[in-house]
C-alpha positions in Angstrom: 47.1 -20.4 0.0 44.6 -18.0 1.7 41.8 -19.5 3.3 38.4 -18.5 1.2 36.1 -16.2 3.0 32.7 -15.7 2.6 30.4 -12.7 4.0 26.8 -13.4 4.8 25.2 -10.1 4.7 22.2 -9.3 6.7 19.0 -9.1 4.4 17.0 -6.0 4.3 13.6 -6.8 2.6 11.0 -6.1 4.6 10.3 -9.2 6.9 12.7 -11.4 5.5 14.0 -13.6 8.2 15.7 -16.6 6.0 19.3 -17.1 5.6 21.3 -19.0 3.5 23.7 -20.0 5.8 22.7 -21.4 8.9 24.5 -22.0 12.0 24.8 -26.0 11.2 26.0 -25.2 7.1 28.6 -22.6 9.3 29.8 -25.1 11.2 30.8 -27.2 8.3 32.1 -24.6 6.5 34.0 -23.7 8.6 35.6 -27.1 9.4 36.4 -27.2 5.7 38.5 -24.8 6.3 36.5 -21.2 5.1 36.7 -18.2 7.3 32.5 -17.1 6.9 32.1 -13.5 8.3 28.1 -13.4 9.5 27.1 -9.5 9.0 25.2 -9.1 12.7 21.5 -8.9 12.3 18.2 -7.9 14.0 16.2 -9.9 11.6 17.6 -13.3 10.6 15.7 -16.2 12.1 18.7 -17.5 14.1 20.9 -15.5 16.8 24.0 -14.1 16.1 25.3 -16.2 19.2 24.2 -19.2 16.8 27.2 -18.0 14.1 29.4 -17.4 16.5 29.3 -20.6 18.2 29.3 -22.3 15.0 32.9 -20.5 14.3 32.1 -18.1 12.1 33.1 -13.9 12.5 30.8 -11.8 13.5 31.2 -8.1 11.7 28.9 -5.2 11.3 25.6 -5.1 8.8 26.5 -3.6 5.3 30.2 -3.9 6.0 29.9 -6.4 2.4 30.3 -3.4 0.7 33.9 -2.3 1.9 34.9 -6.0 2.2 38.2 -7.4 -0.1 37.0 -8.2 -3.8 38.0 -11.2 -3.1 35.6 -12.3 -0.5 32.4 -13.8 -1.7 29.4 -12.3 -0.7 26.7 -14.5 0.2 22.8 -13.2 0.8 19.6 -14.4 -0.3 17.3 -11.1 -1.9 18.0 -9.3 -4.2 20.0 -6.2 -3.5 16.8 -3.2 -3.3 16.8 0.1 -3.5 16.9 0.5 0.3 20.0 -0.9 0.5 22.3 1.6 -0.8 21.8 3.6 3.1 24.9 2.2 4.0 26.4 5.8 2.2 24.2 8.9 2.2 25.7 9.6 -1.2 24.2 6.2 -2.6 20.7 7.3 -1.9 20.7 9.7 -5.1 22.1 6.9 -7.6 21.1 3.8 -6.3 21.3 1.5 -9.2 24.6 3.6 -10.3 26.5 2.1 -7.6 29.2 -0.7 -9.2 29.5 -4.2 -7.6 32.7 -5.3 -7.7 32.2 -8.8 -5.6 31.1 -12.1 -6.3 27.5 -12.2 -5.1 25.7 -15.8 -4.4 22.0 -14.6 -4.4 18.9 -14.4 -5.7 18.4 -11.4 -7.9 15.4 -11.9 -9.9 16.7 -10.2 -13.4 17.0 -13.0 -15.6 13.7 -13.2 -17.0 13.1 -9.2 -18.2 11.4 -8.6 -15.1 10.6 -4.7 -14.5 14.5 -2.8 -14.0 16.1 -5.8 -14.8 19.1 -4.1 -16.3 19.6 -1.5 -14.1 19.9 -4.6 -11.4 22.1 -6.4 -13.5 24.3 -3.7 -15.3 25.5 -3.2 -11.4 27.3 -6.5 -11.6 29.7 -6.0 -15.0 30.2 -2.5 -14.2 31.9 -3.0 -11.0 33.7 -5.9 -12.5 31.7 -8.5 -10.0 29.7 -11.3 -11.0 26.6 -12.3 -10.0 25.8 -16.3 -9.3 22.1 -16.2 -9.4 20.8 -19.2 -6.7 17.7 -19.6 -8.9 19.6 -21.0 -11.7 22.1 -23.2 -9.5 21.7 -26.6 -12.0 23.4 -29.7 -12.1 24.5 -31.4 -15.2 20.4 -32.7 -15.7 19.0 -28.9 -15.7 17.7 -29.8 -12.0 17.8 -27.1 -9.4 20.4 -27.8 -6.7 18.1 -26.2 -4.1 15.1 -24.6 -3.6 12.8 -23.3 -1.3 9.9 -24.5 -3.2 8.3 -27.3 -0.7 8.1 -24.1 1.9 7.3 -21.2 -1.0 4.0 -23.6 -1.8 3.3 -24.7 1.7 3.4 -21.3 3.1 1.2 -20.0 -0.1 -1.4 -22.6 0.2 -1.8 -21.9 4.4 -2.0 -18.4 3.2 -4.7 -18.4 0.6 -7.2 -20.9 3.0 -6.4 -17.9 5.6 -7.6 -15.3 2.9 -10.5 -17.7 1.6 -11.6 -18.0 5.2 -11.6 -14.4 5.5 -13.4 -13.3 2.8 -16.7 -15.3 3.9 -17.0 -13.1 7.5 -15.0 -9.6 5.7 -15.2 -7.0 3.0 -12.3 -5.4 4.0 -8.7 -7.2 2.8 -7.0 -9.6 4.1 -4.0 -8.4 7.3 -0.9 -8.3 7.1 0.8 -11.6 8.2 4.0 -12.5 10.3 6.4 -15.4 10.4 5.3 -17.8 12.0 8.2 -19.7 14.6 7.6 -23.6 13.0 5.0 -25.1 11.0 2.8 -26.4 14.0 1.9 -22.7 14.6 0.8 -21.6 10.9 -1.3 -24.9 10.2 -3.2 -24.3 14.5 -3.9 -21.0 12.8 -5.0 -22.0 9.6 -7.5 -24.6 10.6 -9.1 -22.2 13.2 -9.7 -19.7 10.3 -10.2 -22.7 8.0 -13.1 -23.5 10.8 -14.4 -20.3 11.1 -14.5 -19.7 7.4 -16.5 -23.1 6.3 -19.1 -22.5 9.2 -20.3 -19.4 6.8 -19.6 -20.8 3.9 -21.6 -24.1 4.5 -18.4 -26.2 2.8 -15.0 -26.2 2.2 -13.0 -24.8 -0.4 -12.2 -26.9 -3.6 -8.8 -25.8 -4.5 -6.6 -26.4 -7.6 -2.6 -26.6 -7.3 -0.8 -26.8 -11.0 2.6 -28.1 -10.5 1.1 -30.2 -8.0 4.3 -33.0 -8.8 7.1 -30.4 -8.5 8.9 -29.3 -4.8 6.5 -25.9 -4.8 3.5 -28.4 -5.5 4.5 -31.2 -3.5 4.0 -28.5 -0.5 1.2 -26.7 -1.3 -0.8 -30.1 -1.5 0.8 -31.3 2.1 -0.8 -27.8 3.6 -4.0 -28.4 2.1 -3.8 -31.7 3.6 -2.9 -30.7 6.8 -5.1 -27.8 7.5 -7.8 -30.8 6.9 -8.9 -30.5 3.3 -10.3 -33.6 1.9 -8.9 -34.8 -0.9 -11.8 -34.4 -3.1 -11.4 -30.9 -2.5 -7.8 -30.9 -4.1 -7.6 -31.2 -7.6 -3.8 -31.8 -8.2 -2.8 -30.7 -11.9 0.6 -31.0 -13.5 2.4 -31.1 -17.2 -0.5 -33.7 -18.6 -3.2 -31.9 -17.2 -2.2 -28.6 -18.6 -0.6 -30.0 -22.1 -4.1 -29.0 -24.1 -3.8 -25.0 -23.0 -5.4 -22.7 -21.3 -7.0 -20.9 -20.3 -9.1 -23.3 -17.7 -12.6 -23.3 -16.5 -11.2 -25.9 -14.3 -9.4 -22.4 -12.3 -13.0 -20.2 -12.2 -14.9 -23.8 -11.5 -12.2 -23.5 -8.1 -12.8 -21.4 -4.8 -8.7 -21.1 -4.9 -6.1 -21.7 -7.4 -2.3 -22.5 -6.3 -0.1 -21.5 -9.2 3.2 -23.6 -8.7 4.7 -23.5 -12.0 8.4 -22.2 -12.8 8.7 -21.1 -16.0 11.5 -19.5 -18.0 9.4 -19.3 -21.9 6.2 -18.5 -22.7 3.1 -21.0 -22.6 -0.9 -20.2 -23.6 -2.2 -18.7 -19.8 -3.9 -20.3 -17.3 -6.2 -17.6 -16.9 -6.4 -14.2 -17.9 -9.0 -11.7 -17.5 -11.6 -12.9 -20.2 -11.6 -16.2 -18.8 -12.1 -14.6 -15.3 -15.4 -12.6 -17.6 -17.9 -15.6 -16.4 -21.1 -15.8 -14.7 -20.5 -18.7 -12.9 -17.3 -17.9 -11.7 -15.9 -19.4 -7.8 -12.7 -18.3 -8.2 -12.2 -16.2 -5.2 -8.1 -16.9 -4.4 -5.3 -16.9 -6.2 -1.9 -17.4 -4.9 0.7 -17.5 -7.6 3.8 -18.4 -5.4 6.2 -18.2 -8.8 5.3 -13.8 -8.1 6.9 -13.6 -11.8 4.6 -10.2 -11.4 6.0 -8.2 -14.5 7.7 -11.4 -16.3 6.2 -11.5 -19.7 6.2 -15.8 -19.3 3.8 -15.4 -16.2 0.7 -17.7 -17.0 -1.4 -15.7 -14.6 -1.0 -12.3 -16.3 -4.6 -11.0 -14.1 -2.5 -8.4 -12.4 0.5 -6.4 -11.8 1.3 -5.6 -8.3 3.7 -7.4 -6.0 2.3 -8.0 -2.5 4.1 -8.7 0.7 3.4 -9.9 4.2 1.9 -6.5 5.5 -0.5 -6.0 2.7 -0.5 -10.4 1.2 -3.4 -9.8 -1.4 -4.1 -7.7 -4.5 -7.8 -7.0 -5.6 -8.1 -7.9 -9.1 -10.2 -4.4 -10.9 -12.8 -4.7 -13.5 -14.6 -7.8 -12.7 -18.3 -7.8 -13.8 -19.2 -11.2 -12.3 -18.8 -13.4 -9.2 -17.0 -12.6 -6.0 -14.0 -10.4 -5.3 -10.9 -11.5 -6.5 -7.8 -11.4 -4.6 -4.3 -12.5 -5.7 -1.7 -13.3 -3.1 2.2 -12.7 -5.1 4.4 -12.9 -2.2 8.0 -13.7 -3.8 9.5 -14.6 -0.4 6.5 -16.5 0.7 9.2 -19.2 2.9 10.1 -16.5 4.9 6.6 -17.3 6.5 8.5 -20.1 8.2 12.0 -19.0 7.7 14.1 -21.5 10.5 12.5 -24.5 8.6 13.2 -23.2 5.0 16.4 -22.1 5.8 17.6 -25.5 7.4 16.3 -27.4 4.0 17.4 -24.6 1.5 20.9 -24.3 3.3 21.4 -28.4 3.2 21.1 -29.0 0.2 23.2 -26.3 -0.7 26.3 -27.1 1.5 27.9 -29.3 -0.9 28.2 -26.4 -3.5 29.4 -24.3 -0.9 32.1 -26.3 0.1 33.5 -26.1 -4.0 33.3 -22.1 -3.5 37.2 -22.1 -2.9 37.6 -23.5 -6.6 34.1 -22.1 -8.1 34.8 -21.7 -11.8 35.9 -25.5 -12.0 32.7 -26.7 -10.1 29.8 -27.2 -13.2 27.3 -26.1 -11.3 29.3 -22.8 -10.4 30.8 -22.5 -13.8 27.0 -22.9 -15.0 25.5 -19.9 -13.3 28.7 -18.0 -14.4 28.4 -18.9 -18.1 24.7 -17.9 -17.7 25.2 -14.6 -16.1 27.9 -13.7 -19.1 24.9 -14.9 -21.3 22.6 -12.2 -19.9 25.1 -9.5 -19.4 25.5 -10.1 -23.5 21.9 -8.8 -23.6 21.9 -5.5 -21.5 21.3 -2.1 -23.7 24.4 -0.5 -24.1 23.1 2.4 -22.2 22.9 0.3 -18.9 26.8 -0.3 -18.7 27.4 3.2 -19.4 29.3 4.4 -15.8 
């Protein structure tokens, strides 16, 4: 039998440098005996040199599309707009273009987000199938892997950074880079951190909600290690928020962490009436889930996805208090993408290595079953070729 092959394709969102394969889950791979083809890129957090070594192939960016159906592509994003230059033709029919492989990815259509069924028709149309790694559950409904820990420490650094900011500038917050380890981003938030509470006279007092979960768990360990006291964290999770928002609790906060992953509706956190208060604080609010135009999103205040060269979002028609400014990065990890990557890409390997025989692994057979379950729902009008 044929050895399987899978094809990491270079990502093209803007500064996305993750990867979900790294060098070290390569090198097992490929000891397993799978031939992984690494798509060359100018991006990705680790050298091509770091594939190569590690035994993979290296072949051109974009060459997933003209790959064997049988090869498995693996990314991480979502396959945009953008990404149909590989043919000049594509560029007039962008989400007409079939997909004929298996994709591993995350696509972000599951949960009637804005286009999802022009995002998903691509996948039965072209006879591929898409095995979304945000539903990757074992037989418990537990997530596999996640980059949670770094989406909610990276979110937390970033909204002290924007905190910070707003107490010297009127103008918003800059655009951000990744940073190359965690070191780096936590000396940089403590000197804003420090520059911020000299004109402030205090610290912030934060709330996290999901403060038990992996997104939580890291949000709390930033505030703690750009020097917050923990009388300044206010740590809220499933008891906390069983009576229903919305929460004064939020507007009593200088920042508010959103951390929670939902996939049904529950009463809001906060919405705009309950921003409508004289007394408000709430200056900050990172929502690290970014479920932007998901009709489940518990912080439905605005409607704009933000990225790393313009991170915050003013919040309009606010009578009282301070500026408001939302942070809804939905790649926040990629602020430290070697370090996300390593942890994402671990606990992923042993699911890899059942690739070869997917529809008899449960947690493969799972995402499958699920994406037949959604592909049930599209308008007929979406799987018209």
């Amino acid at each position: 039998m044929a050895p399987t092959v899978l094809h990491l394709r270079s990502e093209t969102k803007p500064l996305e440098h993750r990867s979900a394969l790294t060098p070290t889950t390569t090198a097992a791979l490929v000891k397993a005996g799978y031939v992984v083809n690494v798509e060359r890129s100018p991006v990705r957090i680790f050298e091509d040199a770091e594939f190569e070594a590690a035994g993979a192939t290296l072949v051109p960016e974009y060459s997933w599309v003209d790959a064997p159906k049988e090869h498995i592509i693996v990314g991480l994003k979502e396959l945009e707009e953008k990404d149909c230059k590989w043919r000049i033709e594509l560029l007039l029919t962008p989400f007409s273009v079939p997909l004929k492989h298996v994709h591993v990815q995350f696509a972000h259509c599951y949960k009637q987000q804005a286009g999802w069924e022009n995002v998903l028709a691509r996948f039965p149309r072209g006879g591929g199938t898409l095995l979304d790694l945000e539903f990757l559950v074992d037989d418990r409904g537990r997530r596999v892997a996640a980059f949670g820990f770094h989406a909610g420490f990276a979110g937390a650094a970033l909204a002290l950074e924007v905190w910070a900011w707003q107490q010297n500038h009127t103008e918003p917050f800059p655009g951000v880079e990744s940073y190359p380890n965690e070191d780096a981003l936590i000396s940089d938030v403590k000197k804003a951190l420090d520059e911020g509470s000299q004109k402030a006279g205090r610290l912030p007092r934060v709330i996290v909600i999901g403060a038990l979960g992996r997104c939580g768990s890291g949000a709390v360990s930033a505030l703690r290690k750009a020097g917050l006291p923990e009388e300044n964290i206010l740590k809220w999770d499933m008891a906390e928020t069983a009576k229903g928002g919305p929460f004064k609790e939020i507007t009593d906060s200088d920042i508010f962490v959103n951390c929670i992953y939902l996939t049904s509706k529950i009463p809001n956190f906060v919405n705009f009436d309950s921003l409508q208060v004289p007394d408000r604080k709430l200056s900050v609010v990172c929502d690290v889930s970014a479920d932007t135009t998901s009709p489940f999103t518990p912080v439905p205040i605005y409607t704009v996805a933000t990225t790393f060269d313009k991170p915050t979002v003013p919040v309009e028609g606010l009578q009282d208090g301070p500026p408001l400014s939302v942070i809804s990065i939905d790649h926040l990890p990629s602020l430290l993408p070697r370090e996300a990557s390593e942890a994402f890409s671990h606990d992923l390997l042993p699911h890899l290595l059942t690739l070869d025989d997917w529809h008899n692994s449960p947690v493969w057979a799972r995402a499958q079953k699920l994406f037949k379950e959604k592909v049930a729902t599209l308008p007929p009008s979406a799987l018209e070729k």
